[in-house]
C-alpha positions in Angstrom: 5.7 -72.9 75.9 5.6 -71.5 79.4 1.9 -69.4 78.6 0.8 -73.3 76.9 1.9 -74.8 80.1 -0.1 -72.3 82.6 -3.1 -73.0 80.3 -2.8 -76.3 81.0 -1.9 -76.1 84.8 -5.2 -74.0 84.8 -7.7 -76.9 83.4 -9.7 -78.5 86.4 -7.8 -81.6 87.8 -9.8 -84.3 85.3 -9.4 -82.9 82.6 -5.3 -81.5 83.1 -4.1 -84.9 82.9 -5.1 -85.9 79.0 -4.4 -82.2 78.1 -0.7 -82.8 79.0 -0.9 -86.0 77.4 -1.9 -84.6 74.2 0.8 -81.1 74.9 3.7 -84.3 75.4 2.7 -85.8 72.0 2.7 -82.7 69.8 6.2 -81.9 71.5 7.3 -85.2 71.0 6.4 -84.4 67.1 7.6 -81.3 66.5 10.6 -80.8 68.8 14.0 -81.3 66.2 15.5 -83.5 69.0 12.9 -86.0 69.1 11.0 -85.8 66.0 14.6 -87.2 64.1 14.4 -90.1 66.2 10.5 -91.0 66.0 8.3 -91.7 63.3 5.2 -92.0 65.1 3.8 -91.2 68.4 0.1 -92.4 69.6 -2.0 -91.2 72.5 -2.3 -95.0 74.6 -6.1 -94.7 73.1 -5.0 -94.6 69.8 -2.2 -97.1 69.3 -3.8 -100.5 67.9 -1.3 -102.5 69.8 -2.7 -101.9 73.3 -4.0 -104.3 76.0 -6.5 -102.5 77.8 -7.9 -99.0 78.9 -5.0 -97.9 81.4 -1.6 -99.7 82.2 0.4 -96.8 82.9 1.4 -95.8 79.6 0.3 -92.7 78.4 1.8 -92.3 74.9 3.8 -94.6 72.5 6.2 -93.7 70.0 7.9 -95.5 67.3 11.5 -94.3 67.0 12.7 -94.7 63.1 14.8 -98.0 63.8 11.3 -99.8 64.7 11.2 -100.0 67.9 8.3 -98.8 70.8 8.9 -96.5 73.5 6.1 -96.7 76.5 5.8 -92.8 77.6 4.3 -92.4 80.9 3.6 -88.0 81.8 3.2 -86.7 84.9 1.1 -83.0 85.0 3.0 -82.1 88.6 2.1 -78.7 90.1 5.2 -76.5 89.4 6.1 -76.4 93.0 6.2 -80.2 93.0 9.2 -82.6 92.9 9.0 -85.9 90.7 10.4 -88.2 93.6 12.2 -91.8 92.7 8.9 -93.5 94.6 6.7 -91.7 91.7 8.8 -92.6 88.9 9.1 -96.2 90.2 5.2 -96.7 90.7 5.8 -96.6 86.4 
């Protein structure tokens, strides 16, 4: 995963954002952990349910009992710290 990460971290800033987006649903997917508790998981662009072009939410998943999860992903720099004011702005 790290060498699929560094690929990613090497894609010009527009284009490193969906990248990640689309890295976060295939791990979402096929990681044991998660893929037991979700049936589903859309890019925002792809889930029917949605309410226009950008709110946020990056990804949703459906977890097995039914109910949506709003995924929001965050491509930091590795150097970077996720700070409480960035994962409020959510």
């Amino acid at each position: 995963m790290p060498a699929v990460l560094d690929r990613v971290s090497a894609l010009p800033v527009i284009l490193r954002g969906r990248a990640f987006e689309r890295l976060v649903k295939w791990w979402l997917t096929a990681d044991p952990v998660y893929a037991a508790q979700l049936r589903r998981v859309w890019l925002w662009d792809e889930w029917t349910g949605r309410w226009g072009p950008d709110c946020g939410i990056d990804l949703v998943a459906e977890a097995r009992g039914g109910s949506l999860w709003a995924v929001q992903t965050k491509a930091y720099d590795r150097d970077a710290s996720v700070t409480k004011a960035g994962v409020d702005s959510f």
